[in-house]
MARKEDO-801878 format. One record per residue (C-alpha): chain; x, y, z; residue number from 0. Coordinates in pm, 1 decimal, m for minus. Each point is the difference from the previous one (the first is absolute). Layout:
{lumtor: A&u: X&v: Y&w: Z&nulum: NUM}
...
***
This chain:
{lumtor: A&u: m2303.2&v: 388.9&w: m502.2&nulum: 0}
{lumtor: A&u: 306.3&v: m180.0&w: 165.9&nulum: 1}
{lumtor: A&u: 358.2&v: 44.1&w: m86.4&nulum: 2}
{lumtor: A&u: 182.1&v: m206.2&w: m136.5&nulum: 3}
{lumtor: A&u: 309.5&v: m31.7&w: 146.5&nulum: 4}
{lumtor: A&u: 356.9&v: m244.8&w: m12.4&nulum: 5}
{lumtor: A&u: 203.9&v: m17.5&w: 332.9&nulum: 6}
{lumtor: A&u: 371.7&v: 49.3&w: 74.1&nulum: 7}
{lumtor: A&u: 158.0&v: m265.6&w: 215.9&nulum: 8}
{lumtor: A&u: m54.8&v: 24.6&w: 313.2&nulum: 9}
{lumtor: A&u: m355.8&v: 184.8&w: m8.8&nulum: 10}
{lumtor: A&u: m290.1&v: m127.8&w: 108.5&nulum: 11}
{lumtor: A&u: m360.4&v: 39.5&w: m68.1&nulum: 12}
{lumtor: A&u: m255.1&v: m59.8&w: 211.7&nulum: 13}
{lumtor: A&u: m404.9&v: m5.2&w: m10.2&nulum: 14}
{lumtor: A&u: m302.1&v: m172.2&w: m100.3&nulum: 15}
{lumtor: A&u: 79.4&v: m253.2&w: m291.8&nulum: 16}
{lumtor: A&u: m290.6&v: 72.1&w: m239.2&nulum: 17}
{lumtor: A&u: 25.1&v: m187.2&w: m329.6&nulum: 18}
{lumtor: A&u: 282.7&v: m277.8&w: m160.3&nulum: 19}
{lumtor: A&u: 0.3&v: 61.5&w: m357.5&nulum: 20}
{lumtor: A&u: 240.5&v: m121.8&w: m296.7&nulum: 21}
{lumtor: A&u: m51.0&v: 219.9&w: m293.5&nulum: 22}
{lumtor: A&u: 193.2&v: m2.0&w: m335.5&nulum: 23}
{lumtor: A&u: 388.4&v: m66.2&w: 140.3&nulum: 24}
{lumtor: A&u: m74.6&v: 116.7&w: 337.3&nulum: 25}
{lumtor: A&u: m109.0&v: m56.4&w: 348.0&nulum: 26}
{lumtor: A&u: m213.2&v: 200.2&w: 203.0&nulum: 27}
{lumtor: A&u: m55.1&v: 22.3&w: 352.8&nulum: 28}
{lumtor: A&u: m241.1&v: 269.7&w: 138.5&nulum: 29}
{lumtor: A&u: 84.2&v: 98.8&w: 336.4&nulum: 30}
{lumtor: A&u: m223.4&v: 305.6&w: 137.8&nulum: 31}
{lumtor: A&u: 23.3&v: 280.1&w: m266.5&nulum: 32}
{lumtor: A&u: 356.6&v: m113.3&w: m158.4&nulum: 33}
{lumtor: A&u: 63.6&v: m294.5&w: m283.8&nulum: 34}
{lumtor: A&u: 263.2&v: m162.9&w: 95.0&nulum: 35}
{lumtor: A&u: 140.1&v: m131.9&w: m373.6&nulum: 36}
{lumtor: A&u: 293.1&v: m280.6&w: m95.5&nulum: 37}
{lumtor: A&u: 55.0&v: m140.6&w: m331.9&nulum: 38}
{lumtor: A&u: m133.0&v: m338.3&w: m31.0&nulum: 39}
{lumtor: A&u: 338.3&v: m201.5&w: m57.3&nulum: 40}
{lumtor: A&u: 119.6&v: 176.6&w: 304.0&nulum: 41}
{lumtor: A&u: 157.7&v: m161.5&w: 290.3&nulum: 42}
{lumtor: A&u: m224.2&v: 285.5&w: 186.4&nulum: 43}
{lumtor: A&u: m324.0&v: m127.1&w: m144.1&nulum: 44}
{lumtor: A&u: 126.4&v: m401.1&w: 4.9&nulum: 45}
{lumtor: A&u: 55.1&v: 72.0&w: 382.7&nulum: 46}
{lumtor: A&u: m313.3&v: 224.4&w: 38.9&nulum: 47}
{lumtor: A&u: m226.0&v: m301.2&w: m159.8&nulum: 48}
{lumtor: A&u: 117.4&v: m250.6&w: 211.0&nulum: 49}
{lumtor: A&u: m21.4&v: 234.9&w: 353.4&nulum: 50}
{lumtor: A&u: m347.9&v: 145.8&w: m101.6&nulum: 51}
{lumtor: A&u: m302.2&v: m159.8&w: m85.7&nulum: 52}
{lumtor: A&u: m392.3&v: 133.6&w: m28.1&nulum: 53}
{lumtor: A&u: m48.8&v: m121.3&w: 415.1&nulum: 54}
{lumtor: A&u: 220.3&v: 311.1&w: 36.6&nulum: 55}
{lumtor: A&u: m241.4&v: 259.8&w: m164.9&nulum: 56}
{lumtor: A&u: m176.2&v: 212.9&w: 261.5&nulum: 57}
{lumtor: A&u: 280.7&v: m75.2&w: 245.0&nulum: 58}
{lumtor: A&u: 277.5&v: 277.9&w: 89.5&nulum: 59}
{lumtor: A&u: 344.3&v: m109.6&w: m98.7&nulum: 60}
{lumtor: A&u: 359.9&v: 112.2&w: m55.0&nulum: 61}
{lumtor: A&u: 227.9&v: m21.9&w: m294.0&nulum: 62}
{lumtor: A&u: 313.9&v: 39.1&w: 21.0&nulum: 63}
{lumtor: A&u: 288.7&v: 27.4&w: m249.6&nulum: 64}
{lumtor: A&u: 325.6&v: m138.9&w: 42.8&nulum: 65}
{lumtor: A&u: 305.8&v: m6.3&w: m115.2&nulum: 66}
{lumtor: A&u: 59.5&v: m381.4&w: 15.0&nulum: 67}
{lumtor: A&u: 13.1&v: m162.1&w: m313.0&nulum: 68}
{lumtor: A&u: m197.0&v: m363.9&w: 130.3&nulum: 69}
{lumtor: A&u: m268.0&v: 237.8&w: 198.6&nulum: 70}
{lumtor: A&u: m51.6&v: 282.0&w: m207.9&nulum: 71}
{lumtor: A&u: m364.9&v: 94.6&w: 215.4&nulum: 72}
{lumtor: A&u: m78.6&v: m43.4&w: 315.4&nulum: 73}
{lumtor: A&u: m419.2&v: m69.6&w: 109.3&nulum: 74}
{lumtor: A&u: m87.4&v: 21.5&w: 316.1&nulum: 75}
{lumtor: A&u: m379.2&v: 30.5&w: 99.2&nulum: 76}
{lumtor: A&u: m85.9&v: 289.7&w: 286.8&nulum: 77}
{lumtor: A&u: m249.4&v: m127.3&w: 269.5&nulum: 78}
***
């Protein structure tokens, strides 16, 4: 079972992005065993939509959350 966790600014995760999934008012992201969760009218999940598409599953990334009001997450794919 994977955790479901919400990150503190400046905290990154990184791992394995699993599964994209919108569920009732929310936004998942499944990176290795933690769900990474934002509320759908979130400027989190608005920037996590655009950054992070389905090419990205099976591909190690990082996400990172800032303070910064215009970039609220930072994506960056691990190679």
């Amino acid at each position: 079972m994977s955790e479901e966790v919400h990150l503190e600014p400046w905290v990154e995760i990184t791992g394995v992005l699993r599964s994209i999934e919108t569920k009732k008012a929310f936004l998942h992201l499944e990176i290795a065993d933690t769900v990474l969760s934002f509320e759908i009218e979130s400027k989190e999940a608005s920037c996590a939509q655009e950054r992070i598409n389905r090419n990205l599953i099976g591909r190690k990334i990082g996400i990172l959350r800032t303070d910064i009001a215009e970039k609220p997450l930072v994506v960056r794919l691990i190679t």
